[in-house]
Backbone atoms as SQL, in Angstrom:
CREATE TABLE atoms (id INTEGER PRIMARY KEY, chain TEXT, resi INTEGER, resn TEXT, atom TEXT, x REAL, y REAL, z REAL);
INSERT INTO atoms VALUES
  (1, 'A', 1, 'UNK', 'N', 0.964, -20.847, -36.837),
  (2, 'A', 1, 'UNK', 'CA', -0.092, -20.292, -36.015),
  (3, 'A', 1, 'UNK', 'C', -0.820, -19.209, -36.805),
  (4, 'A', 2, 'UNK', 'N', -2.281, -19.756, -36.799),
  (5, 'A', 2, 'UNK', 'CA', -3.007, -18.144, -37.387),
  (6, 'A', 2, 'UNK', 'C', -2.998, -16.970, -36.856),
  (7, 'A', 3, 'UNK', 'N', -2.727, -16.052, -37.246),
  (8, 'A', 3, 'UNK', 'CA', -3.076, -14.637, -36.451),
  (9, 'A', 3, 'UNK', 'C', -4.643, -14.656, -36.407),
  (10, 'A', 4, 'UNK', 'N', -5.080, -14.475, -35.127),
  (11, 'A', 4, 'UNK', 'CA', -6.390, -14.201, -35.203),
  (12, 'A', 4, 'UNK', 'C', -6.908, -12.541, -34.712),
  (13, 'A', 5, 'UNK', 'N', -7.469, -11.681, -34.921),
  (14, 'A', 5, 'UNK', 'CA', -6.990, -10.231, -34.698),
  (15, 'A', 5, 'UNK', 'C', -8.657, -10.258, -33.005),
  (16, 'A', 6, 'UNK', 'N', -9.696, -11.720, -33.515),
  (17, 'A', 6, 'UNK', 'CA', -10.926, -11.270, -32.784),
  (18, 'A', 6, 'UNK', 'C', -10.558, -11.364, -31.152),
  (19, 'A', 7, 'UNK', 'N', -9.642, -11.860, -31.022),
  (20, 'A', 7, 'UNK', 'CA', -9.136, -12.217, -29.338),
  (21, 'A', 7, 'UNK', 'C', -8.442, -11.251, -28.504),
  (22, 'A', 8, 'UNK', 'N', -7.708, -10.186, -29.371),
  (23, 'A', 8, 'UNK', 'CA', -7.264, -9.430, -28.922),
  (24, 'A', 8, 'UNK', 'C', -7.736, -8.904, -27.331),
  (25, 'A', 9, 'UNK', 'N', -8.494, -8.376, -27.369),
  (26, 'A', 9, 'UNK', 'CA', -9.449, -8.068, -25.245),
  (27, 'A', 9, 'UNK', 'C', -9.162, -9.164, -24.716),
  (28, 'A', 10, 'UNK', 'N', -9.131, -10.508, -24.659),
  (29, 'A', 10, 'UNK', 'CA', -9.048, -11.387, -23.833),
  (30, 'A', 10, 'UNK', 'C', -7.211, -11.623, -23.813),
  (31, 'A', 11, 'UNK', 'N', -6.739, -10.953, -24.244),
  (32, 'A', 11, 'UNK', 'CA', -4.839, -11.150, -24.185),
  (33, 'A', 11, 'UNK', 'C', -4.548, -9.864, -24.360),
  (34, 'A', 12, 'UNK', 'N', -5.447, -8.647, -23.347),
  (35, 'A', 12, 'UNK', 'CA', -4.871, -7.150, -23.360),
  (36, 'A', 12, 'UNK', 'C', -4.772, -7.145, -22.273),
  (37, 'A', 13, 'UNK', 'N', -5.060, -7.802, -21.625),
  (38, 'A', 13, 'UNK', 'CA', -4.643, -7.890, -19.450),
  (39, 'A', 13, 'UNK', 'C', -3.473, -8.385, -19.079),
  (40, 'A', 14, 'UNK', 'N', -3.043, -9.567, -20.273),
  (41, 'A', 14, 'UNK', 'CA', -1.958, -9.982, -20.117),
  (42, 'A', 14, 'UNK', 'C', -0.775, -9.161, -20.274),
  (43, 'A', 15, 'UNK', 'N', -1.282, -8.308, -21.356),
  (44, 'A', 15, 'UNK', 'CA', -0.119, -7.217, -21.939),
  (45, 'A', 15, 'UNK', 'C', 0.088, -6.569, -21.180),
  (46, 'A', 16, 'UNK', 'N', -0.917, -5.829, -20.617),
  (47, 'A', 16, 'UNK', 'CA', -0.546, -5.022, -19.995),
  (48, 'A', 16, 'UNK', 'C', -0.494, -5.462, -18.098),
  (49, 'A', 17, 'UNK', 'N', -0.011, -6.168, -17.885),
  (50, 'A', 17, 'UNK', 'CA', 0.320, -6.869, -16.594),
  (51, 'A', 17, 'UNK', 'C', 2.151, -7.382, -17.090),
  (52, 'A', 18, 'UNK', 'N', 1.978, -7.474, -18.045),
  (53, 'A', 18, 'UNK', 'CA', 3.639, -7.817, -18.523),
  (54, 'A', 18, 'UNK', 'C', 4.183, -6.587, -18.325),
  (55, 'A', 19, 'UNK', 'N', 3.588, -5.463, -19.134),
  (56, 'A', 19, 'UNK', 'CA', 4.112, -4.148, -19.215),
  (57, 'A', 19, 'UNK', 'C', 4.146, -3.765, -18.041),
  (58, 'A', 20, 'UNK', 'N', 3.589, -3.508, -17.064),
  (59, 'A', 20, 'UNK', 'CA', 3.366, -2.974, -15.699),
  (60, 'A', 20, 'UNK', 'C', 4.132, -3.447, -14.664),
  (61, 'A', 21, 'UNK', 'N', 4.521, -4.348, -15.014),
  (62, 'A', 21, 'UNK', 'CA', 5.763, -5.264, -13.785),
  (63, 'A', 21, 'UNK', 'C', 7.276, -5.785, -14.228),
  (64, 'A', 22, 'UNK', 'N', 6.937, -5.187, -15.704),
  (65, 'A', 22, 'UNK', 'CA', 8.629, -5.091, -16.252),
  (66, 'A', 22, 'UNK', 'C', 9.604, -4.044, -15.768),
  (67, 'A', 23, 'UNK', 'N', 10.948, -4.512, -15.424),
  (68, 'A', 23, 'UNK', 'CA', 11.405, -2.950, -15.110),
  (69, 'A', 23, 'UNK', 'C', 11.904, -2.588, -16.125),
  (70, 'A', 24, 'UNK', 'N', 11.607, -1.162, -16.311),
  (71, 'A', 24, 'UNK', 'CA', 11.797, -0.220, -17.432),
  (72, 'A', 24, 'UNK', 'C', 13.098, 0.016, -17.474),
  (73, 'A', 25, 'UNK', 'N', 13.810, -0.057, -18.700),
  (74, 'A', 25, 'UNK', 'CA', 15.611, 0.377, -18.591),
  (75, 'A', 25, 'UNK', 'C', 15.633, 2.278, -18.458),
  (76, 'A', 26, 'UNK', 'N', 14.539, 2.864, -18.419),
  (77, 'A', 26, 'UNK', 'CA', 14.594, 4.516, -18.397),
  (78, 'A', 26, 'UNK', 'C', 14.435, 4.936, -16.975),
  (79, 'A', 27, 'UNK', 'N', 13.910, 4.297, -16.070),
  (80, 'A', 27, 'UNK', 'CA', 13.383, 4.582, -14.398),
  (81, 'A', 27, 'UNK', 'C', 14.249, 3.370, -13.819),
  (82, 'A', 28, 'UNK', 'N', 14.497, 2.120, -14.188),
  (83, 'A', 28, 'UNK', 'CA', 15.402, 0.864, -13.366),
  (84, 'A', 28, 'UNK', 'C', 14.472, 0.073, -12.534),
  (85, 'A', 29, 'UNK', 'N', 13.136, 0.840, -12.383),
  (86, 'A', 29, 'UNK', 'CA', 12.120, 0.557, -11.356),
  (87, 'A', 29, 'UNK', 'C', 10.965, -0.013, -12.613),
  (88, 'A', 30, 'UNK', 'N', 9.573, -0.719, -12.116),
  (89, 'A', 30, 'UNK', 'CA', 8.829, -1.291, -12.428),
  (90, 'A', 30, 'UNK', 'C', 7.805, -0.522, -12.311),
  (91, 'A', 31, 'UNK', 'N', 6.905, 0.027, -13.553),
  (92, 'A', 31, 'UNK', 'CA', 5.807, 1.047, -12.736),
  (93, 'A', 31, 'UNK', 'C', 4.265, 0.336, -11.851),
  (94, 'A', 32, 'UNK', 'N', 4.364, -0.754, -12.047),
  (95, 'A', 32, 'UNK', 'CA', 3.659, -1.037, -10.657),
  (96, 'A', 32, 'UNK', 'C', 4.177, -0.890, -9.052),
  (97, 'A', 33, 'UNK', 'N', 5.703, -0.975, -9.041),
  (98, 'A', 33, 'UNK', 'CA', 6.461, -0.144, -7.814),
  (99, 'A', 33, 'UNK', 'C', 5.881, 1.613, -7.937),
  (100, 'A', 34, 'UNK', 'N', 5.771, 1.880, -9.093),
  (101, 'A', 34, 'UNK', 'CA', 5.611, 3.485, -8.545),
  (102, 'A', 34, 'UNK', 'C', 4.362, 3.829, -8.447),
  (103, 'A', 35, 'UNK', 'N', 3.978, 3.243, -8.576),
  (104, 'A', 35, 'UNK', 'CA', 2.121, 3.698, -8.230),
  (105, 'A', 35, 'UNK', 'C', 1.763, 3.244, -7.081),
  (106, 'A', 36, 'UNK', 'N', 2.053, 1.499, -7.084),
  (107, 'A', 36, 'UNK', 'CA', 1.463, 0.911, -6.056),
  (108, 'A', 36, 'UNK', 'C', 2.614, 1.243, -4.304),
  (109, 'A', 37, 'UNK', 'N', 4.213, 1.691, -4.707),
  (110, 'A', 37, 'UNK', 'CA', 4.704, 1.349, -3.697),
  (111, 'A', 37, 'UNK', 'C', 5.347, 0.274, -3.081),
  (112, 'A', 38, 'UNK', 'N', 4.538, -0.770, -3.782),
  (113, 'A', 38, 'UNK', 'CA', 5.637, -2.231, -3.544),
  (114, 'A', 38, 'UNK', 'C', 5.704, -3.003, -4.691),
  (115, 'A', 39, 'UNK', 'N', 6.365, -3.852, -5.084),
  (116, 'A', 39, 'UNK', 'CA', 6.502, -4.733, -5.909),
  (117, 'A', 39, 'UNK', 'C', 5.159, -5.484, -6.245),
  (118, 'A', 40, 'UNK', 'N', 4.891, -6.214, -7.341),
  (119, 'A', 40, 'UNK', 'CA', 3.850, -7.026, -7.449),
  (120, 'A', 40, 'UNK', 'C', 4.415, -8.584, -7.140),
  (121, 'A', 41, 'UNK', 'N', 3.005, -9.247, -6.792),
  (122, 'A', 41, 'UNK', 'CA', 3.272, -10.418, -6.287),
  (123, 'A', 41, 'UNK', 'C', 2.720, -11.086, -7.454),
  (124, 'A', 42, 'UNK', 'N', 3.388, -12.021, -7.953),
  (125, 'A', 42, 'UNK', 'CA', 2.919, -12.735, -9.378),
  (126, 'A', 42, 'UNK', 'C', 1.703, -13.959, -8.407),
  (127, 'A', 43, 'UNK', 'N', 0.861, -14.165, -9.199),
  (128, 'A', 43, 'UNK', 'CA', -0.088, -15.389, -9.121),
  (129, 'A', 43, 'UNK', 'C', 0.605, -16.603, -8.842),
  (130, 'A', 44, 'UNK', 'N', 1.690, -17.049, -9.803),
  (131, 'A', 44, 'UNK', 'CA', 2.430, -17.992, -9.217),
  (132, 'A', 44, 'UNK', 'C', 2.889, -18.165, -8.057),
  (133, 'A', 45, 'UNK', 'N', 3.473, -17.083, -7.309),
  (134, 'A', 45, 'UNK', 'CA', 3.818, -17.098, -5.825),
  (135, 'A', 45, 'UNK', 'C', 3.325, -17.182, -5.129),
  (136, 'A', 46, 'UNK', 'N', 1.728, -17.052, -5.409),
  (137, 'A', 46, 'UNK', 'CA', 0.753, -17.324, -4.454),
  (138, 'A', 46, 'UNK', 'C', 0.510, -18.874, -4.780),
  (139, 'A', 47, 'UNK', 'N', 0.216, -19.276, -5.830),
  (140, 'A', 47, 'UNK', 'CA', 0.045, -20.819, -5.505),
  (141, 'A', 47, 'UNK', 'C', 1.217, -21.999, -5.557),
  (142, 'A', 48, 'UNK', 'N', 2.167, -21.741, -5.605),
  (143, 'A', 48, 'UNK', 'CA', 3.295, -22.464, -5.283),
  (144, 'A', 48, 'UNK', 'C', 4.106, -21.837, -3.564),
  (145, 'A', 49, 'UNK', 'N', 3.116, -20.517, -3.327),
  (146, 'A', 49, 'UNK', 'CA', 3.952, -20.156, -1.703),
  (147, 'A', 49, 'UNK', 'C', 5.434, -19.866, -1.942),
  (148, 'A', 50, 'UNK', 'N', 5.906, -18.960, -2.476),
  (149, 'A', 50, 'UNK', 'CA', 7.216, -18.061, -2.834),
  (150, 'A', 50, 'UNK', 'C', 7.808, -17.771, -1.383),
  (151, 'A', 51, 'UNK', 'N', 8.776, -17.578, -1.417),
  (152, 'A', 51, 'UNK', 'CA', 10.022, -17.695, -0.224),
  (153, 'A', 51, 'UNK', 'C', 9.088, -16.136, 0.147),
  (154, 'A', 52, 'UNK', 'N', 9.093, -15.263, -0.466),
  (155, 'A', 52, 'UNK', 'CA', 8.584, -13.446, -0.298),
  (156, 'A', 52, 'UNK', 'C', 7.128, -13.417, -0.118),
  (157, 'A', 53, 'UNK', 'N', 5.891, -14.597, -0.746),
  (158, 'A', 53, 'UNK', 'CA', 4.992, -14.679, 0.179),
  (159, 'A', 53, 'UNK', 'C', 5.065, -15.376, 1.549),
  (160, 'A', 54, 'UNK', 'N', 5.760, -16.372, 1.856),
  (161, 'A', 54, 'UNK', 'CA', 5.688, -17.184, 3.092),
  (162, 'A', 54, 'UNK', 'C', 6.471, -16.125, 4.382),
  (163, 'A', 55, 'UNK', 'N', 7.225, -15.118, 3.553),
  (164, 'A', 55, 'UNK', 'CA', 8.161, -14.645, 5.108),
  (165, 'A', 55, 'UNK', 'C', 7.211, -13.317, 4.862),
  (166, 'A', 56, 'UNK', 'N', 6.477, -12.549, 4.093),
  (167, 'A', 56, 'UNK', 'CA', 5.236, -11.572, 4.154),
  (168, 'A', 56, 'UNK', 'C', 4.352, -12.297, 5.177),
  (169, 'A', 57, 'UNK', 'N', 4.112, -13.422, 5.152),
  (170, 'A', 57, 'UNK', 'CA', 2.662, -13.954, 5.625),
  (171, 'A', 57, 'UNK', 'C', 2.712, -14.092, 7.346),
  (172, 'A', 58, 'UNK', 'N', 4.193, -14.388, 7.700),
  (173, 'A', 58, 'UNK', 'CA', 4.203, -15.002, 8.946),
  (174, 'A', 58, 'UNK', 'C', 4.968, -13.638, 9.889),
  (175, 'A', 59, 'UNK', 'N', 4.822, -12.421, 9.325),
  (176, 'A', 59, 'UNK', 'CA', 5.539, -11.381, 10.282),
  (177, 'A', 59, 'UNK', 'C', 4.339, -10.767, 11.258),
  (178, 'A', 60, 'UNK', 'N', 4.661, -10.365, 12.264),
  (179, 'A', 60, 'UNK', 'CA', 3.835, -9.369, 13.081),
  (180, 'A', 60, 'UNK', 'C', 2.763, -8.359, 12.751),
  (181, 'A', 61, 'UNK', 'N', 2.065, -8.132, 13.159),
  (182, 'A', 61, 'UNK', 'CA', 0.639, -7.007, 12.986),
  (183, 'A', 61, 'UNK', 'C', 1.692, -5.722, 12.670),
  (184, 'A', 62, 'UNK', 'N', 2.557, -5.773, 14.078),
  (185, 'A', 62, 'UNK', 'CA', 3.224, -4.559, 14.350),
  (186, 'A', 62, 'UNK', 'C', 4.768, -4.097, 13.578),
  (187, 'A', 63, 'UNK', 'N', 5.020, -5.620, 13.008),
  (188, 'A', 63, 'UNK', 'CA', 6.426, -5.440, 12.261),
  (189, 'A', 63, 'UNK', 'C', 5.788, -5.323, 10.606),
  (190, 'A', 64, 'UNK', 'N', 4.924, -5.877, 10.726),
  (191, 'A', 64, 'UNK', 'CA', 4.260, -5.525, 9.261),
  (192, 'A', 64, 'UNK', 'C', 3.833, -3.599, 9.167),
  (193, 'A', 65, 'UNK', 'N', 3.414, -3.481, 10.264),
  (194, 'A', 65, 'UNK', 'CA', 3.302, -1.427, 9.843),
  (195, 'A', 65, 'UNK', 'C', 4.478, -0.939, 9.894),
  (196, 'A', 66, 'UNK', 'N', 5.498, -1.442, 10.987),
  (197, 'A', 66, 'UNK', 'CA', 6.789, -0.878, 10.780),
  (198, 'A', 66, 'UNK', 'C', 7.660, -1.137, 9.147),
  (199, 'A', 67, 'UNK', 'N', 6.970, -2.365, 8.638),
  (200, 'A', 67, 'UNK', 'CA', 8.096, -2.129, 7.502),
  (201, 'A', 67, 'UNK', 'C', 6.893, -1.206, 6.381),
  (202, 'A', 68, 'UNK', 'N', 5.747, -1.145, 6.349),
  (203, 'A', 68, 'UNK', 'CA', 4.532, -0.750, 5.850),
  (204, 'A', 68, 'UNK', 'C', 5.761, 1.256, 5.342),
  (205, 'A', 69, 'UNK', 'N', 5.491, 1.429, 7.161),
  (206, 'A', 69, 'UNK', 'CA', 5.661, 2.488, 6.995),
  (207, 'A', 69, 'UNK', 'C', 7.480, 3.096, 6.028),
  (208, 'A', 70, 'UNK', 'N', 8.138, 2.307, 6.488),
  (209, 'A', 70, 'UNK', 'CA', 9.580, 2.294, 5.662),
  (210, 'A', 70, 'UNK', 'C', 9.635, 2.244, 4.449),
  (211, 'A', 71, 'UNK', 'N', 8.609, 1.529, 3.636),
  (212, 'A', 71, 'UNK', 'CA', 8.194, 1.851, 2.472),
  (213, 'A', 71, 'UNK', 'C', 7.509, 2.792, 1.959),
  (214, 'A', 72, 'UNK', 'N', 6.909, 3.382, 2.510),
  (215, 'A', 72, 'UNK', 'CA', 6.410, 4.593, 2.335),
  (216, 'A', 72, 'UNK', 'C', 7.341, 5.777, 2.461),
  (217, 'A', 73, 'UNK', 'N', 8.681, 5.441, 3.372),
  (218, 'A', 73, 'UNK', 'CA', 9.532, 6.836, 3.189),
  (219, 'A', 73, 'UNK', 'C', 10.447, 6.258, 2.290),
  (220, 'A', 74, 'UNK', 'N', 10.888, 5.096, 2.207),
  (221, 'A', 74, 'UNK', 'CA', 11.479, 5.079, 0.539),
  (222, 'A', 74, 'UNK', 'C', 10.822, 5.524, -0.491),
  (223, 'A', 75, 'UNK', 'N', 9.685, 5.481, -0.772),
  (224, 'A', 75, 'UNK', 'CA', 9.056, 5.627, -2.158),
  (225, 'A', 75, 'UNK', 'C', 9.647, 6.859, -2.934),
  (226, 'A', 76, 'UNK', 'N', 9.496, 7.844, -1.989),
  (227, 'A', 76, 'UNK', 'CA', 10.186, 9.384, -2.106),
  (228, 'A', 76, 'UNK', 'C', 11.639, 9.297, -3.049),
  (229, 'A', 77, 'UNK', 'N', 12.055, 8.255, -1.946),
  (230, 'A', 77, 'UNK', 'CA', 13.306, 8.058, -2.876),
  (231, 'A', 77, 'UNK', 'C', 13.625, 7.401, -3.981),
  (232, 'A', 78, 'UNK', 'N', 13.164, 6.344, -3.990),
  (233, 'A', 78, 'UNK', 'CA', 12.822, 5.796, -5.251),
  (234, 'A', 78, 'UNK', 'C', 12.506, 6.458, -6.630),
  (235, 'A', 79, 'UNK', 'N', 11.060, 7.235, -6.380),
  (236, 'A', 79, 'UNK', 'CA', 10.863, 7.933, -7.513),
  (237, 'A', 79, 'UNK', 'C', 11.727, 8.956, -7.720),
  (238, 'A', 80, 'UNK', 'N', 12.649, 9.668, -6.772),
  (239, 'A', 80, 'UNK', 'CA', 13.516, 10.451, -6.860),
  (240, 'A', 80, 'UNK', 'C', 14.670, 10.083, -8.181),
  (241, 'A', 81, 'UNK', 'N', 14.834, 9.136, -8.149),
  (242, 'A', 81, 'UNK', 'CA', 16.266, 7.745, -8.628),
  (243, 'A', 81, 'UNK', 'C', 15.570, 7.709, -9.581),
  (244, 'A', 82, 'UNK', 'N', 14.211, 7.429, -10.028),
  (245, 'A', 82, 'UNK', 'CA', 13.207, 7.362, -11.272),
  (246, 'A', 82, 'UNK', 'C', 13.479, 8.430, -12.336),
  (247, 'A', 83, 'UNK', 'N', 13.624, 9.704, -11.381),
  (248, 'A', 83, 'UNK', 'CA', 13.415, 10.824, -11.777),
  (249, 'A', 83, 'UNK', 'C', 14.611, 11.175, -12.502),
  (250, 'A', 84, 'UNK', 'N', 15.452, 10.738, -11.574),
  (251, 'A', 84, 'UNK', 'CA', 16.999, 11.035, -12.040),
  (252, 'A', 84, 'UNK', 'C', 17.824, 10.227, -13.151),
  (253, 'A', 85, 'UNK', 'N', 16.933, 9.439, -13.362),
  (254, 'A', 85, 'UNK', 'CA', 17.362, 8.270, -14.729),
  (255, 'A', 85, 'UNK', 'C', 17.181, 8.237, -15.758),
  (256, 'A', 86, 'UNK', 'N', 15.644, 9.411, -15.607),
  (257, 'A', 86, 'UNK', 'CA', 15.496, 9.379, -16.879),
  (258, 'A', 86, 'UNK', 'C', 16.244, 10.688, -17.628);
């Protein structure tokens, strides 16, 4: 395979979408969990319908804010555990 160096921008989204949803061995967590709060949903799971999109898709208005909000008081903790790892 040639190295080609001119493509680089069109395979820097990739990189950094790899990087961003890897979990880090220094935090244990993924830093798209710590910014965003929840896990990322890969593209694939959306078009093959993943067991974690299909049971996301079919919950309640009202059980969806209740778990909305439970994630939001984990996060605290989470980054806490982040904090403490490193």
């Amino acid at each position: 395979m040639a190295e080609n160096y001119q493509d680089w921008p069109d395979k820097l989204s990739f990189a950094l979408w790899a990087d961003r949803t890897w979990i880090q061995s220094s935090t244990k967590v993924t830093p798209y969990s710590l910014v965003y709060k929840i896990e990322a949903i890969l593209p694939i799971e959306i078009a093959m319908s993943s067991l974690r999109v299909i049971t996301e898709s079919q919950i309640l208005e009202l059980e969806w804010a209740r778990a909305q909000h439970e994630e939001l008081v984990m996060i605290d903790e989470r980054r806490l555990q982040a904090l403490h790892n490193v």
